[in-house]
C-alpha positions as CSV (number, residue, x, y, z in Angstrom):
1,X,87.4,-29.5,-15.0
2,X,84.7,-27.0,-13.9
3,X,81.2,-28.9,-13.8
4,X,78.4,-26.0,-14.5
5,X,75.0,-26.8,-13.8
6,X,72.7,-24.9,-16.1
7,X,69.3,-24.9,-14.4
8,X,65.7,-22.7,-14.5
9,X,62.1,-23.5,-14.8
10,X,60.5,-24.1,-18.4
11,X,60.6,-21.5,-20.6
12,X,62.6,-19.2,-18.5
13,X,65.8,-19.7,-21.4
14,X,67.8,-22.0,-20.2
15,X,67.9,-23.7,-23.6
16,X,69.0,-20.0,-24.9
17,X,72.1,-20.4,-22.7
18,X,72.9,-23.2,-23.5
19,X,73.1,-22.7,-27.0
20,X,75.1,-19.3,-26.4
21,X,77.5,-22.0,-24.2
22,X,78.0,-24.3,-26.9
23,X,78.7,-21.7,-29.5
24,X,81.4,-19.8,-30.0
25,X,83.4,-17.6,-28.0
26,X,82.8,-20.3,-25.5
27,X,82.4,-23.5,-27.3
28,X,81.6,-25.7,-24.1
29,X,80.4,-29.1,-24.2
30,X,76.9,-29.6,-23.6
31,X,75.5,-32.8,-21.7
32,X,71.6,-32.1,-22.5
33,X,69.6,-34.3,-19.9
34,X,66.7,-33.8,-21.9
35,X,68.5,-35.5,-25.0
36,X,69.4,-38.1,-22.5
37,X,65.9,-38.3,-21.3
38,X,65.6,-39.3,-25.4
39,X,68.1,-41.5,-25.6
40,X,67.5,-43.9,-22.5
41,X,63.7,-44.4,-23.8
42,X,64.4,-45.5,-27.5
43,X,62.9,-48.3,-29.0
44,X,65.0,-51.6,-27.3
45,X,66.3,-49.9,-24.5
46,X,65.7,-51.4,-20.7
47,X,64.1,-47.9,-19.9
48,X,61.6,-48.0,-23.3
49,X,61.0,-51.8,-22.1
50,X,60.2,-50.5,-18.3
51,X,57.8,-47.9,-19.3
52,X,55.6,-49.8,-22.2
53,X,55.2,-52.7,-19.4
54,X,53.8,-50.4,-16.9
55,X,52.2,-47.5,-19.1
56,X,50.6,-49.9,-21.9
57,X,47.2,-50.6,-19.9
58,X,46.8,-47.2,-18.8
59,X,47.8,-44.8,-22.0
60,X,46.3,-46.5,-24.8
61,X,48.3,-44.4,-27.5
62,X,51.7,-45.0,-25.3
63,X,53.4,-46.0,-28.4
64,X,53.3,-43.5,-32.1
65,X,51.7,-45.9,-34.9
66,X,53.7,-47.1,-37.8
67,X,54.3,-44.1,-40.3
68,X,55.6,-45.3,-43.9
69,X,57.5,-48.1,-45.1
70,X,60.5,-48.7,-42.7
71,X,64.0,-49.2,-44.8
72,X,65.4,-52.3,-45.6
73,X,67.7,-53.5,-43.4
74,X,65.7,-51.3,-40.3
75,X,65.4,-53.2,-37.0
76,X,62.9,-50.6,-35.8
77,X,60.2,-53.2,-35.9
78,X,61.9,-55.6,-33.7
79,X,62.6,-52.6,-31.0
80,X,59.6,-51.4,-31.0
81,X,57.9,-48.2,-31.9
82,X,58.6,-45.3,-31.2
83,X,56.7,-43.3,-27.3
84,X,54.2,-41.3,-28.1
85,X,56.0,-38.1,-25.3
86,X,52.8,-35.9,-25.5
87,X,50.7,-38.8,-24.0
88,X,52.7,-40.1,-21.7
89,X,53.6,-36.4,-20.5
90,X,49.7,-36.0,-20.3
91,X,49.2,-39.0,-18.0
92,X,52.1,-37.8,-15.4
93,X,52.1,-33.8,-15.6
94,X,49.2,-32.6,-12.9
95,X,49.0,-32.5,-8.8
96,X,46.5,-35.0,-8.4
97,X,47.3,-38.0,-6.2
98,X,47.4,-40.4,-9.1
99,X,49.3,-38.4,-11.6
100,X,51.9,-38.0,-9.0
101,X,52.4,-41.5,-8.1
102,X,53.0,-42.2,-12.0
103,X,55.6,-39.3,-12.4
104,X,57.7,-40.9,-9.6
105,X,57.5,-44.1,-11.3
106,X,58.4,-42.7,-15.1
107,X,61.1,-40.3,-12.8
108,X,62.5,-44.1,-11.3
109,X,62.9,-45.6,-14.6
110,X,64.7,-42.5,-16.3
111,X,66.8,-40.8,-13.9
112,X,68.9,-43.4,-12.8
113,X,69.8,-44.3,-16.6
114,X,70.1,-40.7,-17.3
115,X,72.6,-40.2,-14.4
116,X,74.8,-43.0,-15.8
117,X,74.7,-41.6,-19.7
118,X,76.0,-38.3,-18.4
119,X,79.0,-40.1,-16.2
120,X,80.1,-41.5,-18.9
121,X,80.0,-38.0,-20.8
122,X,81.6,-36.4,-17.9
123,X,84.6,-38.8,-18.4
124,X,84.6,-38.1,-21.8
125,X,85.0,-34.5,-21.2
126,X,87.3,-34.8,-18.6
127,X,89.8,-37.0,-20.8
128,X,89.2,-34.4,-23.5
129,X,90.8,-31.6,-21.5
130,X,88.1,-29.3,-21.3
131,X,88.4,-26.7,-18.6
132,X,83.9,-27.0,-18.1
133,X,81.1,-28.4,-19.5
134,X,77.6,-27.7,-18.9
135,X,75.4,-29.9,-17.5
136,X,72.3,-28.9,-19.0
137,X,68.9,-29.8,-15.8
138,X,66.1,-28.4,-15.6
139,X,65.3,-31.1,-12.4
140,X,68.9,-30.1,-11.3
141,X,68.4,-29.4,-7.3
142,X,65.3,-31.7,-7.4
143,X,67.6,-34.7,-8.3
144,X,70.4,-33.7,-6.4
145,X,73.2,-33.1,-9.4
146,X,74.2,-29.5,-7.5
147,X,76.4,-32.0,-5.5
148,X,78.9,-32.5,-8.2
149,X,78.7,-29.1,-9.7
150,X,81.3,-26.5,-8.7
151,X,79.3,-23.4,-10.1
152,X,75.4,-23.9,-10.7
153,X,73.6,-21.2,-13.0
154,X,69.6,-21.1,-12.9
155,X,68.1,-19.0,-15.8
156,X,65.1,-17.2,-14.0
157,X,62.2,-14.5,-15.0
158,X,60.8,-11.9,-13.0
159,X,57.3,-12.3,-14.0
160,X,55.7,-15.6,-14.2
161,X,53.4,-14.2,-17.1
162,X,56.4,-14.3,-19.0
163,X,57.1,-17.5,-18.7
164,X,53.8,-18.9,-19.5
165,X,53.4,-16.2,-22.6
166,X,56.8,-17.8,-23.8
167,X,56.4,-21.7,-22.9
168,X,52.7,-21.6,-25.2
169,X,54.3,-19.5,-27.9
170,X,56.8,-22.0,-27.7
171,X,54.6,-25.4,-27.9
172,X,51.2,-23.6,-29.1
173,X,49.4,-27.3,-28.7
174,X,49.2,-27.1,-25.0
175,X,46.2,-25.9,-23.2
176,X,46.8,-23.0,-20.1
177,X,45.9,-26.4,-17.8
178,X,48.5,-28.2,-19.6
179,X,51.2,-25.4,-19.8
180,X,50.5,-24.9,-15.6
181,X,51.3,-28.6,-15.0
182,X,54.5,-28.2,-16.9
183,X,55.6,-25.1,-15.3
184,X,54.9,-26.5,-11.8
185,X,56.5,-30.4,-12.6
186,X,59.5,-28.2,-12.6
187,X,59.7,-26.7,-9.5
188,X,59.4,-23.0,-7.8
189,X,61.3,-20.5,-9.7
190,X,62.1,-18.7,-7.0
191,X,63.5,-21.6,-4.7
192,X,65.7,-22.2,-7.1
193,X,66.9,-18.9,-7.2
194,X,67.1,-18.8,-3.8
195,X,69.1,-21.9,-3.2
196,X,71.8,-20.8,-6.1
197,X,72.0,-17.5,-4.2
198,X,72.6,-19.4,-1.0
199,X,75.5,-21.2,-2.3
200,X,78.1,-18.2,-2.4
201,X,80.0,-16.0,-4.5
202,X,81.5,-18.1,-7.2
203,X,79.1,-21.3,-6.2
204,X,75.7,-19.6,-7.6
205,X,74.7,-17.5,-10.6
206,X,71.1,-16.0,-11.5
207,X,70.8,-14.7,-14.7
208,X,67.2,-12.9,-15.2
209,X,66.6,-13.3,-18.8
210,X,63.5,-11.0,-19.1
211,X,65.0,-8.9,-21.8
212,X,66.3,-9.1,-24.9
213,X,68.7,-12.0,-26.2
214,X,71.4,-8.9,-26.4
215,X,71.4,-8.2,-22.6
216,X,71.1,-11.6,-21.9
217,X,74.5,-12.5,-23.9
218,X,76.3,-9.8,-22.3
219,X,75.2,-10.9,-18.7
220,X,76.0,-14.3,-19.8
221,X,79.6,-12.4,-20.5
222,X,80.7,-10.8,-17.4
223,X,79.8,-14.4,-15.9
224,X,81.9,-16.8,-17.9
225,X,84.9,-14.3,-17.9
226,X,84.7,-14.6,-14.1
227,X,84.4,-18.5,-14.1
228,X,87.3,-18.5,-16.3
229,X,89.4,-16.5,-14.6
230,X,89.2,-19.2,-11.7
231,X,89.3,-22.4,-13.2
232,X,92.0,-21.3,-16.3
233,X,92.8,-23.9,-19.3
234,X,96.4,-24.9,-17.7
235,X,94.1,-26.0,-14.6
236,X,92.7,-28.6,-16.5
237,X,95.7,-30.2,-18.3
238,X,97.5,-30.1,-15.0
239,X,94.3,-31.8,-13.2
240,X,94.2,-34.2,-16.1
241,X,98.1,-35.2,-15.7
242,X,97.7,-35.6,-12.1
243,X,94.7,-37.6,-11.6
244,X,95.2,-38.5,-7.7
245,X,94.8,-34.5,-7.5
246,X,91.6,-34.2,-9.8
247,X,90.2,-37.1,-7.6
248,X,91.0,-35.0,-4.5
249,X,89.3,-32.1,-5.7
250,X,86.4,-34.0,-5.9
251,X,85.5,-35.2,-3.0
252,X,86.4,-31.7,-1.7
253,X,84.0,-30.2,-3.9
254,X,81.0,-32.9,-2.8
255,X,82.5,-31.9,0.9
256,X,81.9,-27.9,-0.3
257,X,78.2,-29.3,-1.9
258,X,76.7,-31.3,1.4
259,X,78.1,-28.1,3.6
260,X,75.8,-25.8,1.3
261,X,73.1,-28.3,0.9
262,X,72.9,-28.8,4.7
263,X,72.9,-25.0,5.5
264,X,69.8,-24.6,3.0
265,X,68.1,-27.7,4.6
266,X,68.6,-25.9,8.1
267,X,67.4,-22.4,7.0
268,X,64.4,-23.9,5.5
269,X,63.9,-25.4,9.1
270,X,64.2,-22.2,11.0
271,X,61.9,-20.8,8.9
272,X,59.6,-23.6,9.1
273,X,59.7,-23.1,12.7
274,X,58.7,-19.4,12.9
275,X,55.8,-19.5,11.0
């Protein structure tokens, strides 16, 4: 089963893809970290529990206030309630020292549970018979998930103004200072561009989505007819009936990952060095 990492900055369309993924021709799974990133903080979970203990003294309005009458029978009250995401993404988004230090801390709480929700969904998959599913990142070099991916596509735009226009059109509450913070919590656009290009034919995809929705579907065509020329339906039965082989393929493909992840590491270094 192909693993494809879907990854690009906010706003650049990565959700767009993904929806044109899920939906027919295609109809690949879609593991969302950013539903996960949902899921792991609910109300009675170990990662809601983490970040209430640390976050409570310092974000007043950390948790939503009670809205209605709950339904009878509704253990919502015992768990908790629910984050209040716009405060909590106000105290950690920004370069200062301090919101930095907090943004590793929220990031140490919910990427480790996130990593073991989409395992389990990976399996899941795998058992299913799928020939790929998309795991869906924006954070996807930054955590290091490209390891277990054999194809990574980052959704990129040429002109940053495009995606700040689209990110506030998108959530018109935030500020330009706010919208910034979240465009550069995510990364440099172009580094990540850079690093899919450096992983090879068949290893790396950019799709520049600064047209229409029309031109970006048809990209998005000539790409998955390629990727499914190489890793064919058959493939996957045949990987699923012979497990020793799928587990083989594995570790080669982490093998292929570090390779490509170590020959980034040492171009970055050489051009360290000359400047």
């Amino acid at each position: 089963m192909l693993l494809l990492g879907l990854t690009g900055s906010i706003a650049t369309g990565k959700s767009t893809v993904s929806s044109i993924l899920r939906s027919p021709p295609y109809g690949l799974p879609i593991i969302d970290a950013d539903i996960l990133a949902r899921r792991v903080v609910e109300p009675g979970t170990p990662g809601y529990k983490k970040i209430v203990t640390h976050f409570s003294s310092t974000i007043p309005d950390l948790l939503l206030p009670p809205t209605g009458q709950r339904p009878i029978g509704s253990d919502s009250g015992s768990r908790g309630q629910p984050l209040n995401r716009q405060a909590l993404g106000r105290r950690v988004f920004g370069d200062d020292p301090e919101r930095r230090r907090d943004r590793a801390i929220l990031n140490g709480i919910v990427h480790p549970a996130i990593r073991k929700e989409m395992y389990k969904e990976i399996l899941y998959y795998f058992f299913h018979g799928y020939w790929a599913v998309v795991l869906d990142i924006p954070l996807l070099f930054e955590l290091g998930l490209d390891m277990i991916c054999g194809t990574v596509i980052v959704v990129a735009v040429s002109d940053p103004a495009v995606q700040m226009s689209r990110l506030r059109t998108r959530d018109p509450q935030l500020s330009m200072e706010d919208a910034q913070h979240r465009v550069q919590s995510q990364g440099d656009m172009r580094e990540k561009v850079m690093r899919t290009d450096a992983r090879g034919r068949g290893a790396g995809v950019v799709v520049w989505n600064d047209g229409t929705v029309e031109h970006l579907e048809k990209e998005l065509e000539g790409v998955m007819r390629k990727l499914k020329e190489r890793n064919p339906q058959w493939w996957a039965w045949l990987l699923l009936l012979l497990p020793l082989l799928a587990g083989v393929l594995a570790l080669w493909n982490l093998s292929r990952s570090w390779r490509l992840r170590r020959r980034w590491e040492r171009k970055l270094g050489q051009e360290k060095a000359r400047q």
